[in-house]
C-alpha positions, 0 to 999 in steps of 0.5 A: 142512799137509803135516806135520798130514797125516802127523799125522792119517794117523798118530795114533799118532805124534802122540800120542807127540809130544804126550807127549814135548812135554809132557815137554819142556815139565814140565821146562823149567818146572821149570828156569823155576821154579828161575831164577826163584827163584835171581835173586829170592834173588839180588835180595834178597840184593844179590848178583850173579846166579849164573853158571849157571842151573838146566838139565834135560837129555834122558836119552841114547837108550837111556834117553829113554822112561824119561826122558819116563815120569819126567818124567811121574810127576814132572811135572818135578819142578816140585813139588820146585822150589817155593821154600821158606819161607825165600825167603817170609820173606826177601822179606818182611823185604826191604820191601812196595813194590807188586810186591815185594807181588804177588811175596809173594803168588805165593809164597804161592800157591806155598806152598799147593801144597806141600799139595796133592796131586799126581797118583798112579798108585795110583789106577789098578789091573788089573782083569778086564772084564765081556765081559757088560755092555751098558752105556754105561760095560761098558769098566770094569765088572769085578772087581778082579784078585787082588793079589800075596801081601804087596801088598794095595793094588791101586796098587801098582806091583806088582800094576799090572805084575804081576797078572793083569788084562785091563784098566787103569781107576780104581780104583772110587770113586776118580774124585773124588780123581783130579779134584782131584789133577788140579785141583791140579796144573793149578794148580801149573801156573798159580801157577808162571808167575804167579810167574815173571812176578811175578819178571821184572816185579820185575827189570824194574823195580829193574835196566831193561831193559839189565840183564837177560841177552840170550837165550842159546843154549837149553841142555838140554831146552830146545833140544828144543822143537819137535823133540820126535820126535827127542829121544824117537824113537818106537819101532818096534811089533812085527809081528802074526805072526812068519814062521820066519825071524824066528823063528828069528831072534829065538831064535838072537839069544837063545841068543847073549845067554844064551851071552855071559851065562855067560861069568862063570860060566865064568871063575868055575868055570875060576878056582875062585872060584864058591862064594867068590864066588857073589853077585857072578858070578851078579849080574854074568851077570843084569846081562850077559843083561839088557843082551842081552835089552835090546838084542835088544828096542830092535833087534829090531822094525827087525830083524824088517822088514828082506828075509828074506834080510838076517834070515837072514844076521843070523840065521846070523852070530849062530848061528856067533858063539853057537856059536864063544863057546860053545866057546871060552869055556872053554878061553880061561879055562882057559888064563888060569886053568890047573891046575899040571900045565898050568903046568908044561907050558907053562912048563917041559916045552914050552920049556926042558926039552923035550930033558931027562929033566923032560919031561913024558912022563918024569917023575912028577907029584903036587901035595902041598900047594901045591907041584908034585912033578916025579921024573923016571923016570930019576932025578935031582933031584927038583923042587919048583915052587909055588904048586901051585893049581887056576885060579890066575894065578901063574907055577910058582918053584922052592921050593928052591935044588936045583930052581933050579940045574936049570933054570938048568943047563937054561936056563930064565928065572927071576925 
């Protein structure tokens, strides 16, 4: 009692119950349909029943809304376990004792709504309300919202997401094809469980009782019946109104997602790979900022109702992390994906020719080709080091035998 108390004081809640029940519900009987068919074809075919059963699971958390919408749209996928013809020609050729005869005809029904039609969303379309109508039905009176260039049907998911409209309602003229696609989905409905009593009560009677399978632990989507809420938690609604602390908040969180985006753009520039490969960088920056604004959308609501100065820390610790990824993105790439001039730094000039005449505020440097061109002021042998290229990853080797014996002589380790 306590819990339709919270149910009733919450109809929102409920009602994301009930949705995420019936989702459970769609799948585990397209999963009772495939069992179904797989120990009929197993009984005519003399064979032993199969090892695994077919099982749906629940999507992991991050995607389970998607999950329950789909399931939904496919009712399912009860309509795509409908056995096909050949399961009907085998229990036809298998004999006509009395149940075998009920089951023919449950598959035939079954056949049936193979055409049928089930519930479409393109029924539905964006329109934009009458504010003027006083009748009894002024909710849906309006006009069509203008659909998208290149997407004249009002249904299609594009101009459903993306149009312009106030509202959401049957497209006009449309209702009687929306009751008898509703009608033939509620019999698919009824045909699959007649069908599987049909199958059950067959299997009874050729093998008894001892021979059917004790209830085994509930697998997959079917050990989420009755515990629908946790399966498919309900999300936290934003607020109304935003003060300025969650506002800033929010928009501090977003410059950290856009800055952690451009770090493959900042390795691609640093790496002088960007024009070369410009597709895959920018794609994997979307795919970067998207993960962002995702996670920023899931955490943001709960974020938003936390004391003001718990947002504020959160807020200040995701200013500094923007700002320190802001500037050390760069140079933390460009030490990766240095120059020849940096290389030779860092290799040579800074180690083991630090005391010698190749350091670097005594020499002159060009790059001619591929190969790094080391003169030192106060003369000597001239060095030649390669591969001389911008945001490249090799090492700096001697190009001929003279610069080896330099930096042998020096003591620099060489491959």
């Amino acid at each position: 009692m306590d819990a339709l108390a919270d149910d009733l004081t919450d109809p929102g809640e409920h009602r994301d119950r009930l949705a995420t029940a019936k989702a459970v519900w769609q799948v585990c009987e397209a999963d009772y349909l495939r069992c179904a068919t797989a120990l009929l074809r197993a009984h005519l075919s003399r064979d032993r029943p199969p090892l695994r059963r077919p099982v749906a699971v629940v999507w992991p958390r991050p995607w389970r809304h998607m999950w329950r919408q789909h399931a939904h749209d496919r009712s399912g996928g009860v309509w795509r376990a409908i056995p096909r013809a050949s399961l009907l020609s085998q229990a036809e050729a298998a004999g006509h004792d009395e149940i075998l005869v009920d089951v023919i005809e449950a598959i035939r029904d079954l056949q049936a709504s193979h055409h049928a039609h089930r519930t479409s969303r393109r029924l539905y379309e964006r329109y934009i309300p009458d504010r003027s109508s006083r009748s009894s039905l002024g909710f849906s009176d309006g006009r069509t919202a203008r659909t998208l260039p290149g997407f004249p049907d009002p249904g299609h998911w594009v101009n459903q997401n993306f149009a312009r409209g106030d509202g959401w309602r049957i497209q006009p003229g449309r209702e009687g094809t929306l009751r008898t696609l509703e009608d033939n989905e509620r019999a698919v409905h009824e045909r699959v469980e007649a069908f599987g009593a049909t199958v059950l009560q067959l299997l009874q009677h050729h093998h008894g009782p001892a021979a059917l399978e004790r209830s085994a632990r509930l697998k997959g989507a079917a050990r989420w019946i009755g515990r629908e809420q946790q399966a498919v938690p309900r999300l936290t609604p934003w607020p109304q109104k935003l003060t300025a602390v969650q506002g800033v908040t929010l928009v501090v969180l977003g410059w950290l997602v856009l800055v952690l985006a451009a770090i493959p753009l900042s390795v691609a520039l640093k790496a002088r790979v960007l024009t070369d490969h410009l597709k895959p960088i920018l794609l994997s920056a979307f795919v970067l900022a998207g993960i962002g604004a995702y996670r920023v959308h899931r955490a943001g609501p709960r974020l938003v109702r936390l004391p003001g100065r718990t947002i504020a820390l959160t807020g200040a610790a995701a200013g500094v992390a923007a700002y320190l990824v802001m500037q050390l993105q760069g140079p933390v790439a460009g030490y990766f994906f240095a120059g020849p001039f940096e290389r030779y730094e860092r290799e040579f000039s800074d180690g083991c020719l630090a005391a010698s005449p190749y350091r670097h505020d005594a020499i002159q440097s060009e790059v001619a080709g591929r190969t790094l061109v080391i003169r030192p002021i106060s003369g000597g042998t001239t060095l030649r080091l390669g591969p001389a290229e911008e945001g490249g990853t090799h090492p700096l080797r001697p190009r001929d035998h003279r610069t080896r014996e330099v930096l042998e002589r020096y003591g620099c380790q060489l491959p």
